[in-house]
PDB file of N, CA, C and O in Angstrom:
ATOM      1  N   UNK A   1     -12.820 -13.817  -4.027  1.00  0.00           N
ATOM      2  CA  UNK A   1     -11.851 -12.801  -3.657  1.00  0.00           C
ATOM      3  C   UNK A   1     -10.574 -13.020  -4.476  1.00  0.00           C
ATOM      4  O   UNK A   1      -9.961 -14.087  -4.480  1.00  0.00           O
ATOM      5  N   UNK A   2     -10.214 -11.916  -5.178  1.00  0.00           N
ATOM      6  CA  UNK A   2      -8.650 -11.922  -5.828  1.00  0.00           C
ATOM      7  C   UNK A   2      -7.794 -12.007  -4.798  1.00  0.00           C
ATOM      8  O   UNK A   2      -7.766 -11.569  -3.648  1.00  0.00           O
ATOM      9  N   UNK A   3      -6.665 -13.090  -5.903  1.00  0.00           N
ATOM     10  CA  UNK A   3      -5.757 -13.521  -4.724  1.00  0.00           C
ATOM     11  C   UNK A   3      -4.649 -12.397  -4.434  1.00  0.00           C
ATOM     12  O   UNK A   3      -3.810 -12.606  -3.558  1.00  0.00           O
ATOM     13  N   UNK A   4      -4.649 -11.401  -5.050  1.00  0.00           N
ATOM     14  CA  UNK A   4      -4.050  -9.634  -4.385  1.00  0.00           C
ATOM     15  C   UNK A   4      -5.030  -9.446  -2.789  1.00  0.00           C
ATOM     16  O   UNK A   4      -4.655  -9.130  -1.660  1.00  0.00           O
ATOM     17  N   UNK A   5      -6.085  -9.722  -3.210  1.00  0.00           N
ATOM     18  CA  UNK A   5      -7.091  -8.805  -1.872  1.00  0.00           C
ATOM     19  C   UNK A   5      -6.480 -10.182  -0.477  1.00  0.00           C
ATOM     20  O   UNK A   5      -6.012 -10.035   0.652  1.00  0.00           O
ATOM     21  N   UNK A   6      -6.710 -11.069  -1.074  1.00  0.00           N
ATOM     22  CA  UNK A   6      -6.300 -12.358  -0.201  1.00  0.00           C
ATOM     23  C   UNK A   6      -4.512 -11.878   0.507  1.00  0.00           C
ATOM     24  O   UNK A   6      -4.151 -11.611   1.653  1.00  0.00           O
ATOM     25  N   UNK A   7      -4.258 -11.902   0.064  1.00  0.00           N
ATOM     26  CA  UNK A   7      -2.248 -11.600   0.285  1.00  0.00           C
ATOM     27  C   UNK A   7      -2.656 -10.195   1.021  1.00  0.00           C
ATOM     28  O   UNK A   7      -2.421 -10.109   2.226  1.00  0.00           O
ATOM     29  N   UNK A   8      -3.159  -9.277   0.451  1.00  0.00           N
ATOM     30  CA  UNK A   8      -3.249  -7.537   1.621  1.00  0.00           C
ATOM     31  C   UNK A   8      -3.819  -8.287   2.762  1.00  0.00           C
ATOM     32  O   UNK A   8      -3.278  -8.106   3.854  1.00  0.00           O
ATOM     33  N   UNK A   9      -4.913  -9.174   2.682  1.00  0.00           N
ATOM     34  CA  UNK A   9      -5.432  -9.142   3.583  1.00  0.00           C
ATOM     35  C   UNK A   9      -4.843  -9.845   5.044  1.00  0.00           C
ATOM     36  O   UNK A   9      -5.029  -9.425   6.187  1.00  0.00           O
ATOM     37  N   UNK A  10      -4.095 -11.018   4.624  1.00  0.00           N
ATOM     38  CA  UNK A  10      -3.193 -11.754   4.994  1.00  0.00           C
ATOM     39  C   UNK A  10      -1.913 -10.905   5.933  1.00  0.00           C
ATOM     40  O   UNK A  10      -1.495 -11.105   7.073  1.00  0.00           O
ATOM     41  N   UNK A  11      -1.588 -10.034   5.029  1.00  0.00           N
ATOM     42  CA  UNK A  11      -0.332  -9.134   5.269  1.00  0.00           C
ATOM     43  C   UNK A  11      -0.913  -8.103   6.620  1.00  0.00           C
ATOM     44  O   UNK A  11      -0.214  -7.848   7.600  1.00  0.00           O
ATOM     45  N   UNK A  12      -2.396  -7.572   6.410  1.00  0.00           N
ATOM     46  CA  UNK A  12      -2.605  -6.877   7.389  1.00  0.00           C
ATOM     47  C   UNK A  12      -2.690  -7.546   8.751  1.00  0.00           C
ATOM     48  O   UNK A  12      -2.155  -7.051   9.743  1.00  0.00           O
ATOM     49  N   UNK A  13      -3.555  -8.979   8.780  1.00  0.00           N
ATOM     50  CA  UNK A  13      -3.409  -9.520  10.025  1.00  0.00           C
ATOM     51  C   UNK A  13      -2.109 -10.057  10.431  1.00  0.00           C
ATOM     52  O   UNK A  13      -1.977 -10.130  11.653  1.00  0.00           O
ATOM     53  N   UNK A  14      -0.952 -10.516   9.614  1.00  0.00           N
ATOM     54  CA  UNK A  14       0.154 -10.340   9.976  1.00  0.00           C
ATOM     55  C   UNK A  14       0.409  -9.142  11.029  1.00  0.00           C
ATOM     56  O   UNK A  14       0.614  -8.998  12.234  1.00  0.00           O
ATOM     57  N   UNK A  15       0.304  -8.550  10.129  1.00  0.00           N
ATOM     58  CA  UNK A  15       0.889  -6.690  11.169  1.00  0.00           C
ATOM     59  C   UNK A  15      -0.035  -6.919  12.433  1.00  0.00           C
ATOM     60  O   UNK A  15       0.406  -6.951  13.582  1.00  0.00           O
ATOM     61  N   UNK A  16      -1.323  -7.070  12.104  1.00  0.00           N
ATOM     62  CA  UNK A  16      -1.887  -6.525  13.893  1.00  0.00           C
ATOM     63  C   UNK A  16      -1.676  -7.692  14.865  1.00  0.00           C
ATOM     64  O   UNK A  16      -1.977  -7.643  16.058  1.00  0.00           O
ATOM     65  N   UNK A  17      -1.049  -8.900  14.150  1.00  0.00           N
ATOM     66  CA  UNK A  17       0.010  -9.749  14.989  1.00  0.00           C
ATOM     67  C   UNK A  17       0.739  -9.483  15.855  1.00  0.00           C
ATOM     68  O   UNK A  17       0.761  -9.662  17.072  1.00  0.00           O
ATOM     69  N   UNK A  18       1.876  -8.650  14.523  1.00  0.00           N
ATOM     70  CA  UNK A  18       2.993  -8.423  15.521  1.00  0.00           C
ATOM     71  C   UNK A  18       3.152  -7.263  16.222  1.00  0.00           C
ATOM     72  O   UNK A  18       4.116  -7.016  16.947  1.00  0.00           O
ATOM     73  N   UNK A  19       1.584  -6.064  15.876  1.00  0.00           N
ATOM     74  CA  UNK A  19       1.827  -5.120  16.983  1.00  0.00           C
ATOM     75  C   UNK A  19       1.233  -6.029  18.290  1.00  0.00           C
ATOM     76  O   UNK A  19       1.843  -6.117  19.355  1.00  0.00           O
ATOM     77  N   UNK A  20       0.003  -6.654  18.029  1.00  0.00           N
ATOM     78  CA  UNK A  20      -0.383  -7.420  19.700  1.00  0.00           C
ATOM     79  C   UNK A  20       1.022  -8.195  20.778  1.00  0.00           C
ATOM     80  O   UNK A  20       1.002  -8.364  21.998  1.00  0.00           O
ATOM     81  N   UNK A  21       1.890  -8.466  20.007  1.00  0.00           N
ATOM     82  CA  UNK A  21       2.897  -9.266  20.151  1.00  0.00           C
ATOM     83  C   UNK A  21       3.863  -8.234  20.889  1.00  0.00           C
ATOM     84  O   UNK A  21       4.134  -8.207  22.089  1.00  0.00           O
ATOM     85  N   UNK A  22       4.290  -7.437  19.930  1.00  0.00           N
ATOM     86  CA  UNK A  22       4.708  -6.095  19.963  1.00  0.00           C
ATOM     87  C   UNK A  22       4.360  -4.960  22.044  1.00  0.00           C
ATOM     88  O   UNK A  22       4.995  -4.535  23.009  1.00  0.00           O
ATOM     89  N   UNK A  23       3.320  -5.034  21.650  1.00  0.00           N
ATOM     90  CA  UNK A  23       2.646  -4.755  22.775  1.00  0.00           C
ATOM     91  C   UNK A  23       2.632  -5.563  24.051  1.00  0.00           C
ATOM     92  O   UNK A  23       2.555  -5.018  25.152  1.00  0.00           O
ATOM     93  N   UNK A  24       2.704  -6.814  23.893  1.00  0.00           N
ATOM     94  CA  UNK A  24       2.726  -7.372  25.221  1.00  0.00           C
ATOM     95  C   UNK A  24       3.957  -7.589  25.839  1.00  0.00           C
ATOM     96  O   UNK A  24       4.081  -7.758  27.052  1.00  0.00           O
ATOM     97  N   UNK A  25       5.125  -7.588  24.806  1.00  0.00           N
ATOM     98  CA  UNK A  25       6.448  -7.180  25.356  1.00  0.00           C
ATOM     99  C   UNK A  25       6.963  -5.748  25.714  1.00  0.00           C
ATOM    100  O   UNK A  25       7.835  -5.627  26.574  1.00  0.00           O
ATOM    101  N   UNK A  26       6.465  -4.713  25.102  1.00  0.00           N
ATOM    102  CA  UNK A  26       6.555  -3.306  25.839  1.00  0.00           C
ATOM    103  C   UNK A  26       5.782  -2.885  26.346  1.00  0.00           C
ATOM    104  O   UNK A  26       4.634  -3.160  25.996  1.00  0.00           O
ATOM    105  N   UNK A  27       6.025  -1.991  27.443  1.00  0.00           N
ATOM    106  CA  UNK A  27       5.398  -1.506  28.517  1.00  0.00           C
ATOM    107  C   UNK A  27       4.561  -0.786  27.464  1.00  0.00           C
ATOM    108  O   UNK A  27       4.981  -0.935  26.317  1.00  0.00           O
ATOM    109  N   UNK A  28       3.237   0.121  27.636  1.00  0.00           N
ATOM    110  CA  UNK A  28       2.514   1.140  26.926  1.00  0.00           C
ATOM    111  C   UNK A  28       3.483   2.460  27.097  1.00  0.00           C
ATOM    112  O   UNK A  28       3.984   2.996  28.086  1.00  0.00           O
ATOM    113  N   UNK A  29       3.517   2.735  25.729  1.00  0.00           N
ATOM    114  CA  UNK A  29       4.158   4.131  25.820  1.00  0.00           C
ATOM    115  C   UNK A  29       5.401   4.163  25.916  1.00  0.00           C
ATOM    116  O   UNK A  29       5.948   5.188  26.321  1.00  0.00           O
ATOM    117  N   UNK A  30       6.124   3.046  25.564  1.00  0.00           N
ATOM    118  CA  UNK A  30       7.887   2.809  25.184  1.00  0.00           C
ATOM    119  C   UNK A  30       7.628   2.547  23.798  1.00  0.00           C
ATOM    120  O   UNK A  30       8.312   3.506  23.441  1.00  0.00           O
ATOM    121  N   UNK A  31       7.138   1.965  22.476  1.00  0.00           N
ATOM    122  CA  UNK A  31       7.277   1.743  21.620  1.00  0.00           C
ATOM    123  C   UNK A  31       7.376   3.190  20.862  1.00  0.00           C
ATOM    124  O   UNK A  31       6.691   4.203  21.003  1.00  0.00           O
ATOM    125  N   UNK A  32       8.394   2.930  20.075  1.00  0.00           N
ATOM    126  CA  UNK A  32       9.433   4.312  19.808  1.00  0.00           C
ATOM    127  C   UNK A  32       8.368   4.737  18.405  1.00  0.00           C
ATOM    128  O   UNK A  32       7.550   4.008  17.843  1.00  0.00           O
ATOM    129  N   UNK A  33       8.668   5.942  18.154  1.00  0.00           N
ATOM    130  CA  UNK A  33       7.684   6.592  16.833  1.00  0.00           C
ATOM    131  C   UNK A  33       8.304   5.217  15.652  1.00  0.00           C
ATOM    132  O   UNK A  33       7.465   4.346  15.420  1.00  0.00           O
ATOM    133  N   UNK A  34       9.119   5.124  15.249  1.00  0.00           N
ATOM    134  CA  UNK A  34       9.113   4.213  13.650  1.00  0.00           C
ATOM    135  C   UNK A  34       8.803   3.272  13.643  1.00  0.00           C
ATOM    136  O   UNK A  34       8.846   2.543  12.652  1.00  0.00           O
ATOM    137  N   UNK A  35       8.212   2.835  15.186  1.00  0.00           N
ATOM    138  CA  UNK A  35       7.608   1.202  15.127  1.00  0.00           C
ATOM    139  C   UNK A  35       5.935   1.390  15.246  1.00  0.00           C
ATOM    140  O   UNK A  35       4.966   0.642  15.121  1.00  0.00           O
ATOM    141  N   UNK A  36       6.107   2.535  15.497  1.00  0.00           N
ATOM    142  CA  UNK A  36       4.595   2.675  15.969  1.00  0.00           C
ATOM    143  C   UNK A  36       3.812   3.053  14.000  1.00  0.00           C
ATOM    144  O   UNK A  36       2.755   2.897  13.388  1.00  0.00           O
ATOM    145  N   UNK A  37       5.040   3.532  13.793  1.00  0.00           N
ATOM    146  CA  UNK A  37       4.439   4.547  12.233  1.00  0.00           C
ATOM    147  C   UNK A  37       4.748   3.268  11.379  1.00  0.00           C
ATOM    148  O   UNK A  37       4.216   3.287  10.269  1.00  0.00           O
ATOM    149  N   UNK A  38       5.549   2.090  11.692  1.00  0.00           N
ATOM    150  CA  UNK A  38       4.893   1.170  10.690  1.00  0.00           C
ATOM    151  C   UNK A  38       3.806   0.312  10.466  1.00  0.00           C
ATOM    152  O   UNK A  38       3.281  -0.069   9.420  1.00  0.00           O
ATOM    153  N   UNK A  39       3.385  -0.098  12.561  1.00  0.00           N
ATOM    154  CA  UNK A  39       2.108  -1.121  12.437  1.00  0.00           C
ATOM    155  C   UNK A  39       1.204  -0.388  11.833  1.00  0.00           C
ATOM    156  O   UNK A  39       0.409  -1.006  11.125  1.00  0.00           O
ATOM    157  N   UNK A  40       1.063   1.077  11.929  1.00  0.00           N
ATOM    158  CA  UNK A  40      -0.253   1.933  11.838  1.00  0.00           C
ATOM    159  C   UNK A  40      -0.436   2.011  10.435  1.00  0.00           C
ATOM    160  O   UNK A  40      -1.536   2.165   9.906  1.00  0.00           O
ATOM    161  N   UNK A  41       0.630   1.905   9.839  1.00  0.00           N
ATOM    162  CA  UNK A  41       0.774   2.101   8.116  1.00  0.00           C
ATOM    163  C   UNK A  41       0.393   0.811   7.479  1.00  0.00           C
ATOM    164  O   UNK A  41      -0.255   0.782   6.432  1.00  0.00           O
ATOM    165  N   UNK A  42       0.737  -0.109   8.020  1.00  0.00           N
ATOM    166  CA  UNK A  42       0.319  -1.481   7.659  1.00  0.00           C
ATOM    167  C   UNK A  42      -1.109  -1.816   7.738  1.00  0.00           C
ATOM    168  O   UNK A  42      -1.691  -2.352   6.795  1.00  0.00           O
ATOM    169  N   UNK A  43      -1.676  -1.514   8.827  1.00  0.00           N
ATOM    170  CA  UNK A  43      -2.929  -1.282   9.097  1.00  0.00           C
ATOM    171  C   UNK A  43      -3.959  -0.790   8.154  1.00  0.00           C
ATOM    172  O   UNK A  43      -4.765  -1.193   7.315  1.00  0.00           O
ATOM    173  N   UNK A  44      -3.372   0.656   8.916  1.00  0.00           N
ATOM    174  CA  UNK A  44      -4.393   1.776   7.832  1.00  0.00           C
ATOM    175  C   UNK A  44      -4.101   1.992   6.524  1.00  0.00           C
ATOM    176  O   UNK A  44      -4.915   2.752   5.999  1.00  0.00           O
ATOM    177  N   UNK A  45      -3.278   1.621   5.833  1.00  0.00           N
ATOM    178  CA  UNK A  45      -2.794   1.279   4.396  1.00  0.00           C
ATOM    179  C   UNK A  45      -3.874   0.271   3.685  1.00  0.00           C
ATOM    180  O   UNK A  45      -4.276   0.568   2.560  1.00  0.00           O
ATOM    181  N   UNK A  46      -4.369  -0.969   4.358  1.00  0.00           N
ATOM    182  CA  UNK A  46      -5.055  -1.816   4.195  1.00  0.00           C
ATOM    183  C   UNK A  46      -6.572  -1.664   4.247  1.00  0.00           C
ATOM    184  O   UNK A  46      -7.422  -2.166   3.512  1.00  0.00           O
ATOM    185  N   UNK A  47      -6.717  -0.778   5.385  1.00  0.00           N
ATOM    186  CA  UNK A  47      -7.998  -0.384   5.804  1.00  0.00           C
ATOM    187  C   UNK A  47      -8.887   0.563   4.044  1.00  0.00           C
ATOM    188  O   UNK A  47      -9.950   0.429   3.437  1.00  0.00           O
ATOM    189  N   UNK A  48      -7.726   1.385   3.911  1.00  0.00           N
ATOM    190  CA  UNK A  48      -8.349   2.349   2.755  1.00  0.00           C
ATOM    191  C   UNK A  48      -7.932   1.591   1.735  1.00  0.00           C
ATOM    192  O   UNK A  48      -8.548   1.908   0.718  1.00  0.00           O
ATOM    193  N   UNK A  49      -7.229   0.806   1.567  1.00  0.00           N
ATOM    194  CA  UNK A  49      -7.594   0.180  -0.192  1.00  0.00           C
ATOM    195  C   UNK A  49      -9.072  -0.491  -0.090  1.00  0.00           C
ATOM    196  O   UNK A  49      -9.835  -0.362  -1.047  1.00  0.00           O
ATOM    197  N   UNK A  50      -9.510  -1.266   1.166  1.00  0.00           N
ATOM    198  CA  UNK A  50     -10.582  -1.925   1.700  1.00  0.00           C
ATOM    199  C   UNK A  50     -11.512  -0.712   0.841  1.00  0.00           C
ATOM    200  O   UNK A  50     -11.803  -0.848  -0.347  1.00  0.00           O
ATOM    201  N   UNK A  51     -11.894   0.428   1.634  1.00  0.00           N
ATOM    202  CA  UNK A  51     -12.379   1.322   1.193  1.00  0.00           C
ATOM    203  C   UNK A  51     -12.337   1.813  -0.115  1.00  0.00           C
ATOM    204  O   UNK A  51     -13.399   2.069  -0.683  1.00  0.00           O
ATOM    205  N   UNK A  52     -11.416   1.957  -0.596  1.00  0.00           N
ATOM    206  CA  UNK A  52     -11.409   2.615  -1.889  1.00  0.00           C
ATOM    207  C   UNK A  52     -11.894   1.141  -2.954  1.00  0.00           C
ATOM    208  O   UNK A  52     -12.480   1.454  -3.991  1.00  0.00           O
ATOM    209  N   UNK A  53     -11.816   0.625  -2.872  1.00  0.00           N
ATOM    210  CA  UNK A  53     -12.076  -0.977  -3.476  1.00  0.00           C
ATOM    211  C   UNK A  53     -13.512  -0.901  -3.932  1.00  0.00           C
ATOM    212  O   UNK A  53     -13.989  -1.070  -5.055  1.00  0.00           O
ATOM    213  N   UNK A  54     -14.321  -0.482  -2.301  1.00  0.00           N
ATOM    214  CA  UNK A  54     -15.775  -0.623  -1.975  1.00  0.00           C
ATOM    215  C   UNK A  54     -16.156   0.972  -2.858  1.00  0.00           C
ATOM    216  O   UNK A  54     -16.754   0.789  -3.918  1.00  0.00           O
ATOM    217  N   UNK A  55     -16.003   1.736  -2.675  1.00  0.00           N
ATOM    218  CA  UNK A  55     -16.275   2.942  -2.689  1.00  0.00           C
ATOM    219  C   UNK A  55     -16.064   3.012  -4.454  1.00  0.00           C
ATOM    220  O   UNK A  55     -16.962   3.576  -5.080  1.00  0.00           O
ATOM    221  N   UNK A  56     -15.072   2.532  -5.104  1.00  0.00           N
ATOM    222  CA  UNK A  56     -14.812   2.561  -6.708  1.00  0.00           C
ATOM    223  C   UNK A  56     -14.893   1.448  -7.163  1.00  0.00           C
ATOM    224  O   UNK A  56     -15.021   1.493  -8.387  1.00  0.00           O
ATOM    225  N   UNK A  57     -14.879   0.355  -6.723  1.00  0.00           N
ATOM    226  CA  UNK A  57     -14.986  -1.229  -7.502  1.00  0.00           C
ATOM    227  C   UNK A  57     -13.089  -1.365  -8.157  1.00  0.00           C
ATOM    228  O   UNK A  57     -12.238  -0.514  -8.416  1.00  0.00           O
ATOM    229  N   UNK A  58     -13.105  -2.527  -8.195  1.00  0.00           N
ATOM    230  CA  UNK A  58     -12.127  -3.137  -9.047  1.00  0.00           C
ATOM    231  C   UNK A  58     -11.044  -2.778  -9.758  1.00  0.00           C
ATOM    232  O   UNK A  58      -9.819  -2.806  -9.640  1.00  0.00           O
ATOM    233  N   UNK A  59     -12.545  -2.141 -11.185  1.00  0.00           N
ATOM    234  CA  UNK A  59     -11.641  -1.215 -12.268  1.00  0.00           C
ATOM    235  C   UNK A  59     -11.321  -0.138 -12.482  1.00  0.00           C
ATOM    236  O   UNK A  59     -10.914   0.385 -13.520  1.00  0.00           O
ATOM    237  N   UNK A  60     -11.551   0.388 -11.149  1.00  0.00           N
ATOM    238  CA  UNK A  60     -10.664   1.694 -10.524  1.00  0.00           C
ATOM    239  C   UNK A  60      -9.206   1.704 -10.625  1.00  0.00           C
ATOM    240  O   UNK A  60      -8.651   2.617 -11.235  1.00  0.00           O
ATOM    241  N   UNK A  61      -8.363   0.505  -9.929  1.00  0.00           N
ATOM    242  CA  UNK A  61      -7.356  -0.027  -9.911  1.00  0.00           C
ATOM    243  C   UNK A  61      -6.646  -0.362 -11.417  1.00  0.00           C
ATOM    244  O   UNK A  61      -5.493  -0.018 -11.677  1.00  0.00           O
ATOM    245  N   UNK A  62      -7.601  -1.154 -12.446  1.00  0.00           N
ATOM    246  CA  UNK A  62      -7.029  -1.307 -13.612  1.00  0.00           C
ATOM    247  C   UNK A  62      -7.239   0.422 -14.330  1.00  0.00           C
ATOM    248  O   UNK A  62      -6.429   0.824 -15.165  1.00  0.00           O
ATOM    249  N   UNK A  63      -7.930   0.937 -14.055  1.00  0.00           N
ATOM    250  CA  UNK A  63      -8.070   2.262 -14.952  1.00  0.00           C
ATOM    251  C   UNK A  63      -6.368   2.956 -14.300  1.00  0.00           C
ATOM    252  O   UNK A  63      -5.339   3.150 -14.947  1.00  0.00           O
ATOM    253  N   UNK A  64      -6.642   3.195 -12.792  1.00  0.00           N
ATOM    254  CA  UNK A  64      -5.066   4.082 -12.430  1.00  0.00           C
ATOM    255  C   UNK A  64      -3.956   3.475 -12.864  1.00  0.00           C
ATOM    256  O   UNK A  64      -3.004   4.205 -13.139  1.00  0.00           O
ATOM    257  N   UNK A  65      -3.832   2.206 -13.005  1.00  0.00           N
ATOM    258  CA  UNK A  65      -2.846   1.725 -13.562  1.00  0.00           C
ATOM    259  C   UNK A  65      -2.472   1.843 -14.958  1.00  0.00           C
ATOM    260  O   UNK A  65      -1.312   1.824 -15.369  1.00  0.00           O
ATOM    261  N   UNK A  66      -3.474   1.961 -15.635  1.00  0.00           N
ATOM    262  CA  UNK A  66      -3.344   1.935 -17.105  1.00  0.00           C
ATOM    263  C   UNK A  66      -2.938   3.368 -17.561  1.00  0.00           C
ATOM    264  O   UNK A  66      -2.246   3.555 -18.562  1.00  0.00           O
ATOM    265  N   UNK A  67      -3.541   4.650 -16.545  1.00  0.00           N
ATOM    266  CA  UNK A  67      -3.262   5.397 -16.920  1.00  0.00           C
ATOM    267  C   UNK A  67      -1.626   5.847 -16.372  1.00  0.00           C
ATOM    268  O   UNK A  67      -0.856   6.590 -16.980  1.00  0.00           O
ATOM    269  N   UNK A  68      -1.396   5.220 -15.168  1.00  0.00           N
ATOM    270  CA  UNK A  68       0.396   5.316 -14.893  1.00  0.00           C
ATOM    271  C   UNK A  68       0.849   4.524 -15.700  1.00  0.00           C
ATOM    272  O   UNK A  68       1.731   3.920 -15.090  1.00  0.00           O
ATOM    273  N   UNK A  69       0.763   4.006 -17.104  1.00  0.00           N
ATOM    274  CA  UNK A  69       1.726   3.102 -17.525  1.00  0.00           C
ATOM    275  C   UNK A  69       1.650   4.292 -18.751  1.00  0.00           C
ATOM    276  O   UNK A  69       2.612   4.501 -19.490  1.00  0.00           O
ATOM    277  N   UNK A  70       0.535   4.940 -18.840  1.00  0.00           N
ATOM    278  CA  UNK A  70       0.806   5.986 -20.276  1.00  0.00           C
ATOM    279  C   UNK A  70       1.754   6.780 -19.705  1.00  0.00           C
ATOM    280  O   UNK A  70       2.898   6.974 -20.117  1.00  0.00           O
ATOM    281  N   UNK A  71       1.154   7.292 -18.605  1.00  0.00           N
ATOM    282  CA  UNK A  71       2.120   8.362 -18.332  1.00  0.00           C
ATOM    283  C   UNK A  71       3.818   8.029 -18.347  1.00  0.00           C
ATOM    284  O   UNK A  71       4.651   8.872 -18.681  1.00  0.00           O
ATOM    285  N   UNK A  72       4.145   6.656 -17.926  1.00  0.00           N
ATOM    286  CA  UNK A  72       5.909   6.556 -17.702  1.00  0.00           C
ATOM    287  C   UNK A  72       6.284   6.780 -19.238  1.00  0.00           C
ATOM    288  O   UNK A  72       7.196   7.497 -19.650  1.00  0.00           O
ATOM    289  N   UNK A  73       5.314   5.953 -20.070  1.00  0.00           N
ATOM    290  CA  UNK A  73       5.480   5.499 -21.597  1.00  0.00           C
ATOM    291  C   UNK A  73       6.056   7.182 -22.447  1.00  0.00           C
ATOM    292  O   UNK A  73       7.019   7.492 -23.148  1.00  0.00           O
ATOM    293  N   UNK A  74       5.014   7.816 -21.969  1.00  0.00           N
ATOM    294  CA  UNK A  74       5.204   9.319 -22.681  1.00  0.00           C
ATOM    295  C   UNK A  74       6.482  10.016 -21.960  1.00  0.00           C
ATOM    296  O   UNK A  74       7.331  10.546 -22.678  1.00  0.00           O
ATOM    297  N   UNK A  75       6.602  10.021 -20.812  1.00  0.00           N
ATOM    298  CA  UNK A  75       7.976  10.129 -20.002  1.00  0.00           C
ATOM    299  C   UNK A  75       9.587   9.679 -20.524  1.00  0.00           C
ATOM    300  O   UNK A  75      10.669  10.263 -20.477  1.00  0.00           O
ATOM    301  N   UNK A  76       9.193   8.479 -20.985  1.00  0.00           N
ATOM    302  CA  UNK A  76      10.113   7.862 -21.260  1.00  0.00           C
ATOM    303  C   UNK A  76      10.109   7.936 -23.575  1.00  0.00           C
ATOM    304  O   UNK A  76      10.694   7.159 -24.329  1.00  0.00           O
ATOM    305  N   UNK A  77       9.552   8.702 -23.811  1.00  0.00           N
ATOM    306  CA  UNK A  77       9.535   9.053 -24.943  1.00  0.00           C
ATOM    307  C   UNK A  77      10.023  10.585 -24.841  1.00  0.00           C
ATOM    308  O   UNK A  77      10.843  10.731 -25.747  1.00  0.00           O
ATOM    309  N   UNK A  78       9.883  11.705 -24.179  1.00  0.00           N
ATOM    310  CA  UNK A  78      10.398  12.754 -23.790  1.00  0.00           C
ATOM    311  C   UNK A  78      11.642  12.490 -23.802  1.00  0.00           C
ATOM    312  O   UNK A  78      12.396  12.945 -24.662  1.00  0.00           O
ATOM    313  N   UNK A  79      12.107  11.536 -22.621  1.00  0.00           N
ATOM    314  CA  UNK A  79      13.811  11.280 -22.597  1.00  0.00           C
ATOM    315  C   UNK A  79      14.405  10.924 -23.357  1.00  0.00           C
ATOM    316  O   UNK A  79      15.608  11.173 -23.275  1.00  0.00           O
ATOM    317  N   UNK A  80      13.989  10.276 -24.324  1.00  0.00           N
ATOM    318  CA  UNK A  80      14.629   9.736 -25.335  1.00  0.00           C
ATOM    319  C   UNK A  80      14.920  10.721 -26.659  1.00  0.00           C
ATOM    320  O   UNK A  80      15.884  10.747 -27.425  1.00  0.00           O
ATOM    321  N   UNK A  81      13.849  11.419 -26.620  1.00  0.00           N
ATOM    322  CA  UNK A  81      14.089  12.187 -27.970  1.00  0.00           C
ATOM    323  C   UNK A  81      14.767  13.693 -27.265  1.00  0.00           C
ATOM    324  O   UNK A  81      15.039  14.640 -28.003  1.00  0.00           O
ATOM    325  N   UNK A  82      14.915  13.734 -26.257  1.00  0.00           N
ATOM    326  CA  UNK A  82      15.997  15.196 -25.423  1.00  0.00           C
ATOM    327  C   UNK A  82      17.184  14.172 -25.688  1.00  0.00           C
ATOM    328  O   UNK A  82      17.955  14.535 -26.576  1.00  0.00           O
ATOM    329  N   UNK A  83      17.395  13.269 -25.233  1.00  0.00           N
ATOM    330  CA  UNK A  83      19.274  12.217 -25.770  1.00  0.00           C
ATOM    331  C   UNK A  83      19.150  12.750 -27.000  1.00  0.00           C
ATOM    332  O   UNK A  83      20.020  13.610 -27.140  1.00  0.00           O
ATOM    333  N   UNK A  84      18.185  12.593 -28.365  1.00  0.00           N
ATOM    334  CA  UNK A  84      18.778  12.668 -29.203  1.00  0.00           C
ATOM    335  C   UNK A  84      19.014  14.124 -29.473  1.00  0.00           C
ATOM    336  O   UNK A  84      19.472  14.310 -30.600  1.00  0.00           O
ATOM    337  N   UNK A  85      18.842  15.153 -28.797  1.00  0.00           N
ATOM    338  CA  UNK A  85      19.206  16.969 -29.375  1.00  0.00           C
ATOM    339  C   UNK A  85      20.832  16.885 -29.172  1.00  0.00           C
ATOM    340  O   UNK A  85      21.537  17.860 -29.429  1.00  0.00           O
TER     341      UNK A  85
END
């Protein structure tokens, strides 16, 4: 296991930590929407890279990346040559 998948993975049981934690100090149904919309994001954030991982492999990840680094690259060649007009 890459030590990225190791650290998400780490990070997610963190979170369903501190919602269990979370939970046994509030009553059900007091935990306010932005606490609720972060364990769930932490969670399910984790859940679908899980998925998308399985579902595309690996070099899914190096391909989107490679192709967001053309894209800033050409972005940042646009801006530069509009400074110079």
């Amino acid at each position: 296991m890459a030590e990225s998948e190791k650290e998400a993975m780490e990070k997610a049981r963190k979170a369903e930590e501190e919602l269990k934690k979370m939970e046994q100090k509030t009553p059900k149904g007091e935990m306010t929407v932005e606490e609720a919309g972060h364990f769930g994001g932490e969670i399910g954030g984790h859940k679908g890279g899980e998925a998308t991982l399985e579902k595309h492999g690996p070099e899914f990840y190096s391909e989107i990346g490679h192709k967001g680094g053309q894209k800033v690259k050409e972005l940042i060649k646009k801006g530069e040559e509009e400074e110079k007009k």
